[in-house]
VOPAGU-2260 file (C-alpha; in pm, 1 decimal, decimal comma):
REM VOPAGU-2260
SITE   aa  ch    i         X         Y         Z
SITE  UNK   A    0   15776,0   10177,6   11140,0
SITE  UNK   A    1   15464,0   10432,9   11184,3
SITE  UNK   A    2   15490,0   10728,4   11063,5
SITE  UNK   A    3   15285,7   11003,3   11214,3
SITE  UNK   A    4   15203,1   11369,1   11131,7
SITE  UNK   A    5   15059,2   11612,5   11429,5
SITE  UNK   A    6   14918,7   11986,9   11404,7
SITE  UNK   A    7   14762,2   12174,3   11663,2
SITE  UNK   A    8   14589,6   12582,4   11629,7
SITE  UNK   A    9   14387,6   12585,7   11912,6
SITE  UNK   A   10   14559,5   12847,8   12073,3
SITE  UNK   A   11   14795,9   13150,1   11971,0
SITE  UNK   A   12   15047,3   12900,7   11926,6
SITE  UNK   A   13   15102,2   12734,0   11609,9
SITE  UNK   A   14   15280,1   12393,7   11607,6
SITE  UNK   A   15   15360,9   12065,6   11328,7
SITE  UNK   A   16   15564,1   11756,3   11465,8
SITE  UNK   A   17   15653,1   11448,8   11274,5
SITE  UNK   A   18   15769,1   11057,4   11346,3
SITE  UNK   A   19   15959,9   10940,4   11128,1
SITE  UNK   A   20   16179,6   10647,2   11130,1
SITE  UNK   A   21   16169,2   10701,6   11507,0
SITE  UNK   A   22   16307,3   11041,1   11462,8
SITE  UNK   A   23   16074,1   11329,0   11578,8
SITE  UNK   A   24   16103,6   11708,5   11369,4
SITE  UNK   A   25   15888,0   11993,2   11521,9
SITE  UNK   A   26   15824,3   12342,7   11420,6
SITE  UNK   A   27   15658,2   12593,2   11687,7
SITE  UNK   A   28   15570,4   12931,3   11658,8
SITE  UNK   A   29   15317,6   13175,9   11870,8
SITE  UNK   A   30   15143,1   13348,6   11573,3
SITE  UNK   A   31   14811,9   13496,8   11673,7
SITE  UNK   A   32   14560,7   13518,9   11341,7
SITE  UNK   A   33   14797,3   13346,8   11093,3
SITE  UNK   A   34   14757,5   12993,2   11122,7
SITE  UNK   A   35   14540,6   12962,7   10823,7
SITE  UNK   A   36   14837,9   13114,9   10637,7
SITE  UNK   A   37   15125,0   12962,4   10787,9
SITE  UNK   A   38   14985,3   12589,1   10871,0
SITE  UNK   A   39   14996,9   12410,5   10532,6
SITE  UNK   A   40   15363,8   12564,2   10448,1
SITE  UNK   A   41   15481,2   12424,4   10807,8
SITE  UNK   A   42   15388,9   12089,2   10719,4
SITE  UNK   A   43   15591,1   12121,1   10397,9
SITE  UNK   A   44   15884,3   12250,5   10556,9
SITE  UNK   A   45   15870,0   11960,4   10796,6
SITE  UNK   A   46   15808,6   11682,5   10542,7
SITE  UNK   A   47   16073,7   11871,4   10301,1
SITE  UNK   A   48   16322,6   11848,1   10614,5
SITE  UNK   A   49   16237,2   11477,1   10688,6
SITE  UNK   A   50   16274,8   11364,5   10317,1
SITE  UNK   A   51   15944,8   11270,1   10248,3
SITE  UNK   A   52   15647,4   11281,2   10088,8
SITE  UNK   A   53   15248,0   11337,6   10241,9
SITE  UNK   A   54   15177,4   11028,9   10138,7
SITE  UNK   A   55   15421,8   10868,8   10377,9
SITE  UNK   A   56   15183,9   10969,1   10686,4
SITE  UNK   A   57   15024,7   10674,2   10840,9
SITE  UNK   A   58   14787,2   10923,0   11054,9
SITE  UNK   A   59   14734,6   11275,8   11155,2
SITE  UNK   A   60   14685,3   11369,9   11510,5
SITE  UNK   A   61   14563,0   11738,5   11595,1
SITE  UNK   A   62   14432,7   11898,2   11849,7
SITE  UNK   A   63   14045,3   11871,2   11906,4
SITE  UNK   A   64   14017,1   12152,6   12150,9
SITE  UNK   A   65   13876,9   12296,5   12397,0
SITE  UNK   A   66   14070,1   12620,4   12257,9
SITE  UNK   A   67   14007,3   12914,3   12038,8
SITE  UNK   A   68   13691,2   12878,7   11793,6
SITE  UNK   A   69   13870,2   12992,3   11471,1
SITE  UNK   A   70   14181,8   12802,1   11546,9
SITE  UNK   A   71   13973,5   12460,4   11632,6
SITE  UNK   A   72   13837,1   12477,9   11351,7
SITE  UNK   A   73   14060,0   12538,4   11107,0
SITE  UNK   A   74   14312,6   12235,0   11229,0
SITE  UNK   A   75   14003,9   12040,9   11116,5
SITE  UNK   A   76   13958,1   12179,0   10805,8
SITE  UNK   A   77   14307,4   12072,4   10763,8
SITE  UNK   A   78   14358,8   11725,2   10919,5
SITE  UNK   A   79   13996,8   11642,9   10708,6
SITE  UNK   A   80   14131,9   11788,7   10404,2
SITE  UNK   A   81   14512,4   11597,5   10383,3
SITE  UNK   A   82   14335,1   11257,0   10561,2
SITE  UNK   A   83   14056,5   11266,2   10276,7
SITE  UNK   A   84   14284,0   11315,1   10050,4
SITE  UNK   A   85   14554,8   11010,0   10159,9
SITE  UNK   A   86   14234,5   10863,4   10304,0
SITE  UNK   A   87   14429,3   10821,1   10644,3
SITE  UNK   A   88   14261,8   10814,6   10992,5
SITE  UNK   A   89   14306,5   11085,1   11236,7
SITE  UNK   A   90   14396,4   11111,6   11619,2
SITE  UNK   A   91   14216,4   11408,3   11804,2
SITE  UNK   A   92   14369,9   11478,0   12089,2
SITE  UNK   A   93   14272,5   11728,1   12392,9
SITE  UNK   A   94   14462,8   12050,6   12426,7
SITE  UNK   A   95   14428,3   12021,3   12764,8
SITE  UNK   A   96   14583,2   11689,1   12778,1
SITE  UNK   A   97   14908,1   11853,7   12525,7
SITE  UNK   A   98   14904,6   12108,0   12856,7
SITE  UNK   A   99   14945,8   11833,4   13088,0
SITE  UNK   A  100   15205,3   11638,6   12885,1
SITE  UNK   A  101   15399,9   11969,3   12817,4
SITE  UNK   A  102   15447,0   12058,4   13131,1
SITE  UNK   A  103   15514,0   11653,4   13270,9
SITE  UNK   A  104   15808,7   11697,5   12938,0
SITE  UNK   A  105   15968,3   12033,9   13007,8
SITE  UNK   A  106   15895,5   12035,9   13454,4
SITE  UNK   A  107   15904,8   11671,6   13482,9
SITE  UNK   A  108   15576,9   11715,7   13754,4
SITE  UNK   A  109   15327,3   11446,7   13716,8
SITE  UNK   A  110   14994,3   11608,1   13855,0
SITE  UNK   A  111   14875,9   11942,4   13646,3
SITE  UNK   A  112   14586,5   12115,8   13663,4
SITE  UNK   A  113   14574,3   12233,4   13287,9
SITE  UNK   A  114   14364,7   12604,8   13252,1
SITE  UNK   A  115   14310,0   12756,9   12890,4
SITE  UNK   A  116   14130,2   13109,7   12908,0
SITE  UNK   A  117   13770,4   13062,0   12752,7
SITE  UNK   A  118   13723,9   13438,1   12766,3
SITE  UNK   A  119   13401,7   13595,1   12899,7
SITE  UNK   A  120   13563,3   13510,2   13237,1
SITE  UNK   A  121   13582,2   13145,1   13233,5
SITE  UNK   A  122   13797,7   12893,1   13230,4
SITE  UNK   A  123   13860,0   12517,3   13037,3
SITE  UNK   A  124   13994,2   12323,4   13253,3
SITE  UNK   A  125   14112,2   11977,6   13310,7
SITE  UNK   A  126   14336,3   11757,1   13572,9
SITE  UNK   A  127   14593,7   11497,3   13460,1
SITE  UNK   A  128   14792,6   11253,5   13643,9
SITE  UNK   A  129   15124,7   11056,8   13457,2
SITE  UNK   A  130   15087,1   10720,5   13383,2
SITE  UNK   A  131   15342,2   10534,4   13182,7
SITE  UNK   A  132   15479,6   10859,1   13042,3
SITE  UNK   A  133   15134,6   10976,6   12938,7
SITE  UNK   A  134   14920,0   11243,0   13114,6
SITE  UNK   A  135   14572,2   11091,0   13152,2
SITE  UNK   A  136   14269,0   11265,3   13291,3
SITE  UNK   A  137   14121,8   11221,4   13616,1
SITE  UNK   A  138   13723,6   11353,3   13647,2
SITE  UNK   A  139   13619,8   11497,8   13353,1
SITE  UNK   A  140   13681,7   11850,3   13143,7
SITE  UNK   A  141   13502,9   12147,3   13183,6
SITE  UNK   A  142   13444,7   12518,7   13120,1
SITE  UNK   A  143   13357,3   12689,9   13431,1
SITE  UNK   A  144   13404,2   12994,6   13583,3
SITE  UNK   A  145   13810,7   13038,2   13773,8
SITE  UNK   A  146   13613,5   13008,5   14141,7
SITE  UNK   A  147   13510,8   12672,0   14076,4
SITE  UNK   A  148   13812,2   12520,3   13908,7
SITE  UNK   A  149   13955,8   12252,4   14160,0
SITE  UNK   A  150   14145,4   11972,8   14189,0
SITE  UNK   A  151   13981,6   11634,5   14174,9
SITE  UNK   A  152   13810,4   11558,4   14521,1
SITE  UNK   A  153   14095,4   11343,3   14739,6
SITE  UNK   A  154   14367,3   11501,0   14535,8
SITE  UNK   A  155   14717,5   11479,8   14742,9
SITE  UNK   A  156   15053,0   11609,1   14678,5
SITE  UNK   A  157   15221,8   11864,6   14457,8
SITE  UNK   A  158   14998,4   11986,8   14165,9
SITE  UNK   A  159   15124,4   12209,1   13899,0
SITE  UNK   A  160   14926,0   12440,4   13711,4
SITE  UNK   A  161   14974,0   12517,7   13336,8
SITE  UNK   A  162   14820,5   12697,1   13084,3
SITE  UNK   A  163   14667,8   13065,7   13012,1
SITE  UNK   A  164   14384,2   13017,6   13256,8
SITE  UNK   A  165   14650,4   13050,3   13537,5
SITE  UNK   A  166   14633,5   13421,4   13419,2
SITE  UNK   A  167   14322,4   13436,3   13682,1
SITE  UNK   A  168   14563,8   13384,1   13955,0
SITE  UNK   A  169   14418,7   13358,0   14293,2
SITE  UNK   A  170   14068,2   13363,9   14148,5
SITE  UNK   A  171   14131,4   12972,6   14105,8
SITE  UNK   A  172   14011,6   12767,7   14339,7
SITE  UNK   A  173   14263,2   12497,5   14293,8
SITE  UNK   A  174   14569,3   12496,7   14535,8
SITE  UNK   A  175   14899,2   12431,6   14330,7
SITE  UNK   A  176   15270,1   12477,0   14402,5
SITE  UNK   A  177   15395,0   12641,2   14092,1
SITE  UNK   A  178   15247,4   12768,0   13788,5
SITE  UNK   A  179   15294,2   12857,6   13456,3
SITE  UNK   A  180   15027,9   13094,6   13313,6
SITE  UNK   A  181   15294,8   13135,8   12948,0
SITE  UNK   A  182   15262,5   12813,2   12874,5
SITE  UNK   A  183   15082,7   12663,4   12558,0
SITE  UNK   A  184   15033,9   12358,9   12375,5
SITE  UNK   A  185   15257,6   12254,0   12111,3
SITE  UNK   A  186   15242,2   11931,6   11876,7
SITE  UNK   A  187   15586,5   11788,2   12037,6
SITE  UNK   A  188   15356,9   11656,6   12312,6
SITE  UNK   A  189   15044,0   11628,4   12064,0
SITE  UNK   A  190   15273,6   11347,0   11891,0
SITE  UNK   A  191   15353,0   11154,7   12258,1
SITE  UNK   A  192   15011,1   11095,0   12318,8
SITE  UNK   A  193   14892,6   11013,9   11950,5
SITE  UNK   A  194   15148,2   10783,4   11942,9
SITE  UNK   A  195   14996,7   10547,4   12225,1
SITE  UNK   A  196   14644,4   10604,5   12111,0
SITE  UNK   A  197   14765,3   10501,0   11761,2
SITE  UNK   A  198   14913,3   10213,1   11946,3
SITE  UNK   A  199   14614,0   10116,0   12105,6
SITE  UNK   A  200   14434,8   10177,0   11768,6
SITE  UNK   A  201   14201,9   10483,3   11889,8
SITE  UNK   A  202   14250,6   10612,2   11568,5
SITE  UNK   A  203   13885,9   10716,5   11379,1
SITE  UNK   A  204   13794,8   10787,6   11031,5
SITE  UNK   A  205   13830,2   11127,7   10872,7
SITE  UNK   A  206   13477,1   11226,4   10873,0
SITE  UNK   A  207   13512,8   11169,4   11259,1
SITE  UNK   A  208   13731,9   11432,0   11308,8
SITE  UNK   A  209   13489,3   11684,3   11529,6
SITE  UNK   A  210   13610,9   11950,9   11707,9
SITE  UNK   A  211   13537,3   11972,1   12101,7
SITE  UNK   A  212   13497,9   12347,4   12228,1
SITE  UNK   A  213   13311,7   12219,8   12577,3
SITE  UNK   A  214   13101,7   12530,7   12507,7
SITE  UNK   A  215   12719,7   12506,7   12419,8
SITE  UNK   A  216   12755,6   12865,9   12290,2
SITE  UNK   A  217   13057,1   12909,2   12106,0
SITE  UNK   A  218   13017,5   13228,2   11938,7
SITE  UNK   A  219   12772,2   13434,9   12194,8
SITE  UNK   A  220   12848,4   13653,8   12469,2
SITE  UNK   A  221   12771,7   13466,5   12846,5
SITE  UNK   A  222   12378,1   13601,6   12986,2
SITE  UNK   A  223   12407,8   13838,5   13229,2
């Protein structure tokens, strides 16, 4: 039976899940800054609680982004680090797609528009529609400014929005009927959708493991 690690820093939340034996543990805390510190001694806690050792990982998911710079990067560092080391593939996996999926899990609404804040007033965004139990992306991903984030053209029904880029409110262009600008990814949902890409054997060597910030500029302010 696979066994499968996930991690996810992209945002201020910090997050570990683990299948096991078909039983899923999870840790979760919102811990802005301290994911370097309090990443690696997760994991262990996890793996302690499970009864196993590292080495009993098949693969490590994470979250590829878009998200925070520092916290992209150093879920990297870490899945790159531990898969070296076991040499075990990786599954990145979009944060805007954990969004989607956390909001299908706790809501049980199968259309989300999924908004991160990007700072310097934009947005990532991304729209996902359920299929088979996984939320799957319709169009393509984006960082663009909160006036021209909209639903997919031909979009019908109820649409729910999640994510900190529902913090812009009405400056959205996209019409939903409920949102929830609290809401953040955690690796609960990280390890549903690793688990069919793993299944459909998306998984990619180590050194493949790159992070996806959708932003040219990552570390510059926007030109006036």
């Amino acid at each position: 039976m696979t066994t499968l690690l996930a991690l996810d820093t992209a945002t201020e939340a910090c997050s570990v899940a683990l299948l096991h034996d078909g039983k899923v543990l999870s840790h979760y805390e919102v811990i802005p800054r301290l994911h370097a510190q309090k990443l690696l001694p997760m994991i262990q806690t996890m793996l302690g609680e499970a009864g196993i050792a590292l080495s009993a990982v098949d693969a490590i998911a994470f979250g590829r982004g878009p998200g925070a710079f520092t916290g992209v990067r150093i879920a990297i560092g870490v899945v790159q680090g531990l898969a070296f080391g076991l040499d075990r593939p990786v599954l990145p996996v979009s944060n805007l797609a954990l969004l989607a999926q956390r909001a299908y899990r706790e809501q049980g609404v199968r259309q989300v528009a999924a908004a991160i804040d990007a700072r310097m007033d934009e947005v990532y965004w991304g729209c996902y529609h359920e299929v088979a139990g996984e939320m799957t992306l319709l169009g393509q991903e984006a960082v663009l400014a909160p006036e021209l984030a909209n639903l997919p053209a031909g979009a019908s029904g109820d649409w729910f929005g999640a994510g900190t880029g529902w913090g812009y409110g009405e400056r959205l262009g996209a019409q939903v009927a409920a949102h929830d600008a609290t809401l953040l990814p955690h690796a609960l949902d990280l390890l549903t959708l690793a688990q069919g890409a793993f299944a459909r054997g998306e998984a990619v060597a180590a050194d493949l493991a790159q992070p996806v910030y959708l932003r040219d500029k990552v570390a510059t302010p926007k030109a006036r």
